[in-house]
PLY file of the C-alpha trace (Angstrom):
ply
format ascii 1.0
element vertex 245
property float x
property float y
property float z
element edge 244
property int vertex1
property int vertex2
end_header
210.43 -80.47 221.78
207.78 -78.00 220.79
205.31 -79.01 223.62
208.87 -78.59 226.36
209.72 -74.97 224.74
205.55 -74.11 224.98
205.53 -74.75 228.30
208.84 -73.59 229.37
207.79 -70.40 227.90
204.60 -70.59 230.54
206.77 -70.99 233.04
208.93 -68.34 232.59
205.94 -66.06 231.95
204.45 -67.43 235.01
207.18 -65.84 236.78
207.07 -62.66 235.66
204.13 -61.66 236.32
204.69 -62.28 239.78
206.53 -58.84 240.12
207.03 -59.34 244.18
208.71 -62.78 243.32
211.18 -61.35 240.75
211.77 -58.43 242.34
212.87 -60.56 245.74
214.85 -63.30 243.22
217.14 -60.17 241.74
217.00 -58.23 245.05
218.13 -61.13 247.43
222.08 -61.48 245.20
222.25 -57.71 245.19
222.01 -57.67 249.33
224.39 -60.73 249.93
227.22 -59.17 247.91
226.79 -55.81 249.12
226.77 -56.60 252.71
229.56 -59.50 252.70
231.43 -57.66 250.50
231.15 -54.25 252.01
232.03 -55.90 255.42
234.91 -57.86 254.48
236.02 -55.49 251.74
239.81 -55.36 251.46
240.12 -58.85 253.44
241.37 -62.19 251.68
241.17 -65.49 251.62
244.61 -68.15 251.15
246.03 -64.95 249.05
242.19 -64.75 246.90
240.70 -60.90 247.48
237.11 -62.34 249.39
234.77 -60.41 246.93
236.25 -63.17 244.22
236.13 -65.87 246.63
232.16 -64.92 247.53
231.20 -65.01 243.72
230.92 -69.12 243.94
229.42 -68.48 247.37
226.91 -66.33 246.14
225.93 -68.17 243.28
225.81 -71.55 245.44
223.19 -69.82 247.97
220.87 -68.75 245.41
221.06 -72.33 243.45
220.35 -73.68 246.64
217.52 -71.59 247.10
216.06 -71.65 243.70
215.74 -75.58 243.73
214.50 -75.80 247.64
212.74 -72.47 248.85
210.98 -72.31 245.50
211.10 -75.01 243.13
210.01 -77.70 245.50
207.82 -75.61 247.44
206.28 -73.83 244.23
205.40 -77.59 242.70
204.27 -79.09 245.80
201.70 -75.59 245.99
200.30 -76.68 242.15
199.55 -80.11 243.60
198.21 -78.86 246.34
196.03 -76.37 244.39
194.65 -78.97 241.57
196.56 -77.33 239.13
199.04 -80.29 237.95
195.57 -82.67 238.26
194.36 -80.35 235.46
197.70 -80.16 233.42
197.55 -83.90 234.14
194.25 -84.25 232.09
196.25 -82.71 228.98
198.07 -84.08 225.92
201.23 -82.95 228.49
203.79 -85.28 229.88
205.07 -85.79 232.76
208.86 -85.44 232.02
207.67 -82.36 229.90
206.45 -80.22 232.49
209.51 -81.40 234.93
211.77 -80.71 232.09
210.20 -77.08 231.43
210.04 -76.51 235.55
214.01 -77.31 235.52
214.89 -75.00 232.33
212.85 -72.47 233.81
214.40 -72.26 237.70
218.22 -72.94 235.44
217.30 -70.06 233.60
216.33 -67.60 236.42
219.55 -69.00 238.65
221.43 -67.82 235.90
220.26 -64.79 236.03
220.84 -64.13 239.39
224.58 -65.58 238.84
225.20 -62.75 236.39
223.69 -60.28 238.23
225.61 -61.38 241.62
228.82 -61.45 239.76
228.42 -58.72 237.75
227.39 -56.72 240.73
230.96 -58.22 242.61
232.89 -56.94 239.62
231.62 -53.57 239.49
231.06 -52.76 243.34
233.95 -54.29 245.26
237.01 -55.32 242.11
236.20 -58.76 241.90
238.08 -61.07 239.16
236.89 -64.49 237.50
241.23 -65.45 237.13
239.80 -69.37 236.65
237.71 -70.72 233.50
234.64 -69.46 232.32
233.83 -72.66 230.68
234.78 -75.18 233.74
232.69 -72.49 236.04
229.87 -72.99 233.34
229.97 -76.50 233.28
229.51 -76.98 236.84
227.07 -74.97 237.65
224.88 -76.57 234.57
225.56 -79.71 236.57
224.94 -77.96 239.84
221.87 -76.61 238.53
220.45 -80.09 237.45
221.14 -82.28 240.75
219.80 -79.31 243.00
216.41 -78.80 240.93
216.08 -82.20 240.66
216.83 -82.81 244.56
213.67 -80.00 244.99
211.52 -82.30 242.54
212.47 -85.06 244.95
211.24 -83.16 247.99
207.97 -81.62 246.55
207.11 -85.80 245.55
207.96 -86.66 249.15
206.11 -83.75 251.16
202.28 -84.68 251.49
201.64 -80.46 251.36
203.26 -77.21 250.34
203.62 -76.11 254.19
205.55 -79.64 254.52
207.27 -79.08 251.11
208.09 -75.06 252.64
209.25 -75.91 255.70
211.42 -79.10 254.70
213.12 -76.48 251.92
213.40 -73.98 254.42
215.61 -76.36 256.61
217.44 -77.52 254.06
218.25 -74.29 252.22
219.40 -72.60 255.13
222.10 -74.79 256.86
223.44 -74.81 253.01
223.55 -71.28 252.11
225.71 -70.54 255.37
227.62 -73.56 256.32
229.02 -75.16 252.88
232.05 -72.80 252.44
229.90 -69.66 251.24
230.64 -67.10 252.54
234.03 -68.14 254.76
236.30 -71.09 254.16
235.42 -74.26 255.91
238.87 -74.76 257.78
237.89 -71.30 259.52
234.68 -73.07 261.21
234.49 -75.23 264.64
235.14 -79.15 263.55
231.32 -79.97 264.16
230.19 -77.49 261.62
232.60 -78.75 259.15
231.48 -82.26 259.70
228.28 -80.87 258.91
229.20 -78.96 255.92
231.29 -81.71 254.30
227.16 -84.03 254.61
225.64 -81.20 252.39
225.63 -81.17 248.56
226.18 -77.45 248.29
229.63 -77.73 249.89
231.03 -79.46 246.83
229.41 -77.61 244.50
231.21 -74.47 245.99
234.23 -76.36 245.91
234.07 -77.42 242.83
232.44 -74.08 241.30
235.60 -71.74 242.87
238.38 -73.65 241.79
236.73 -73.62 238.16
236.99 -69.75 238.48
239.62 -68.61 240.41
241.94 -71.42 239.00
240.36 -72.87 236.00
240.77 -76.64 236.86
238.47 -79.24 235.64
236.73 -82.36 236.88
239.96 -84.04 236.78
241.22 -82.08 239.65
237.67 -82.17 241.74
236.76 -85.79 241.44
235.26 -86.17 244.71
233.20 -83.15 244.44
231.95 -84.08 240.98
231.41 -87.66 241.97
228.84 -86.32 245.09
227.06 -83.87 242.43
226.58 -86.29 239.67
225.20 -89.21 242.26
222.95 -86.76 244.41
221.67 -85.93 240.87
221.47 -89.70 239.85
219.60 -90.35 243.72
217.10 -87.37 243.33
216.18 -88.40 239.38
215.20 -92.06 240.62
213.48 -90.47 243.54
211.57 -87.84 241.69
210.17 -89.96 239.08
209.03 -92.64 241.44
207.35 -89.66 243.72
206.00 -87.73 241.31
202.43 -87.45 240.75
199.41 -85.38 239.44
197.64 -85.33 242.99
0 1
1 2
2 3
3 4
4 5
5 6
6 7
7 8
8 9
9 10
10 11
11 12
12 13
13 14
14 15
15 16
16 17
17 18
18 19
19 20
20 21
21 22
22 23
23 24
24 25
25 26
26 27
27 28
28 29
29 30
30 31
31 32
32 33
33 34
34 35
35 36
36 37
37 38
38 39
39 40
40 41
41 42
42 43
43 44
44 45
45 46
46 47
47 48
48 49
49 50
50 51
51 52
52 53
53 54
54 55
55 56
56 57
57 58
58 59
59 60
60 61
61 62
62 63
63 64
64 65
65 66
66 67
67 68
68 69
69 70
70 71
71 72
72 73
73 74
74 75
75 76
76 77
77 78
78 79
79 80
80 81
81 82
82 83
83 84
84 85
85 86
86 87
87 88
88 89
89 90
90 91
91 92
92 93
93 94
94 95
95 96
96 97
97 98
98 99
99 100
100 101
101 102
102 103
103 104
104 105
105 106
106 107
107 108
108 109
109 110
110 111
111 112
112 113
113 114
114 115
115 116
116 117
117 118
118 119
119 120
120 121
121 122
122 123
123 124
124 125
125 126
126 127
127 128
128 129
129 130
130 131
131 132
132 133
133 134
134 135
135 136
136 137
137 138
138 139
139 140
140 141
141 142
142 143
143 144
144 145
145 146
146 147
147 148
148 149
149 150
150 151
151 152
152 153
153 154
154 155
155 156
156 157
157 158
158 159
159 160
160 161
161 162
162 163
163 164
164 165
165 166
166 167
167 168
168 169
169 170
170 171
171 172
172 173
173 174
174 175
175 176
176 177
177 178
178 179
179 180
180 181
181 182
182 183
183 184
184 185
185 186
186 187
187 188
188 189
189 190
190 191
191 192
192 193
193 194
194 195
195 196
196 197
197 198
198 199
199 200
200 201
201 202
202 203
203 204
204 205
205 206
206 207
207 208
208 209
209 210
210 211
211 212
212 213
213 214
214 215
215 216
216 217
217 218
218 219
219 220
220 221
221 222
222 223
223 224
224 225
225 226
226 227
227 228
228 229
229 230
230 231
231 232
232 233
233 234
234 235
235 236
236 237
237 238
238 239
239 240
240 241
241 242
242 243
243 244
């Protein structure tokens, strides 16, 4: 445990010394609620005021984000660079430095959850009318299965331009297809098809009825059941793909 909180504290220091990326990690939330909300301020959603209904949007875009644009793309650089072949000559572990990597991006999506939300509350009126614990507990799990899915695809890219690109076309069907930022019965029947193939979509799901309603995993089986095996499918796939160089 002491060698996973040493390095998770490298990570996170890592981080922020990279002003240009934090600034860019808090500034990218604060621009998606400000322009969807401005733009569809006053509108609503099946009776839900949209700036509460984009909170679980929000948060879903920059989870998916975190795990693909960066994460994966961020490990797969390291690799690339020789710098996990030197950690790799260390006392360190394997499932130490994954472990730290995971706390770490968990710990700056949070971040930019509370700031998103907080920013929703204060700017445009939005409510949290659901459960604060639910909403908690699935985006820890949400969290998990997407890091681990961008451990996955750093182990299965040969490169970080590989790695960059595959995130890149991954994240960004996600972030604006899976029920984000406008309900999936308002899209054509081919995007939802789409949507409904993409882990993000239940996360969503499952994330806003947590907080506008405050139901549990009893009442979104299915969309726990798709988090909880993507996570179980990238963990297998991530060990077995993982390596120093």
């Amino acid at each position: 445990m002491n060698a996973l909180a040493g390095q998770l504290r490298a990570e996170l220091t890592l981080f922020l010394r990279d002003k240009a990326v934090v600034f860019f990690s808090l500034f990218f939330p604060l621009v998606t609620v400000a322009f969807f909300g401005y733009l569809n301020r006053g509108g609503q959603v099946d009776g839900v005021p949209y700036p509460s209904f984009l909170i679980a949007g929000g948060i879903g875009m920059v989870v998916a984000s975190a795990a693909f644009e960066n994460l994966g793309t961020a490990l797969a650089r390291q690799r690339e660079a020789g710098i996990l072949k030197r950690l790799g000559g260390t006392p360190l572990r394997a499932w130490t430095l994954v472990g730290a990597k995971v706390l770490a991006a968990a710990a700056v999506t949070l971040a930019q959850a509370a700031l998103m939300t907080a920013a929703n509350v204060l700017l445009f009126g939005a409510e949290i009318t659901g459960s604060v614990f639910w909403g908690l507990a699935v985006l820890a799990v949400g969290i998990l299965a997407f890091t681990t899915m961008g451990i996955a695809l750093a182990g299965l890219c040969r490169n970080a331009d590989v790695a960059g690109a595959a995130g890149m076309a991954l994240a960004l069907p996600m972030q604006f297809l899976c029920g984000t930022l406008f309900p999936l019965e308002e899209m054509p029947n081919l995007l939802r098809h789409i949507a409904r193939a993409l882990p993000l979509t239940y996360l969503v799901d499952a994330l806003r009825g947590a907080m506008l309603v405050g139901d549990g995993p009893a009442a979104y089986v299915g969309d726990w059941a798709v988090l909880l095996g993507c996570l179980a499918v990238a963990f297998v796939v991530a060990i077995r793909t993982f390596r120093w160089e």
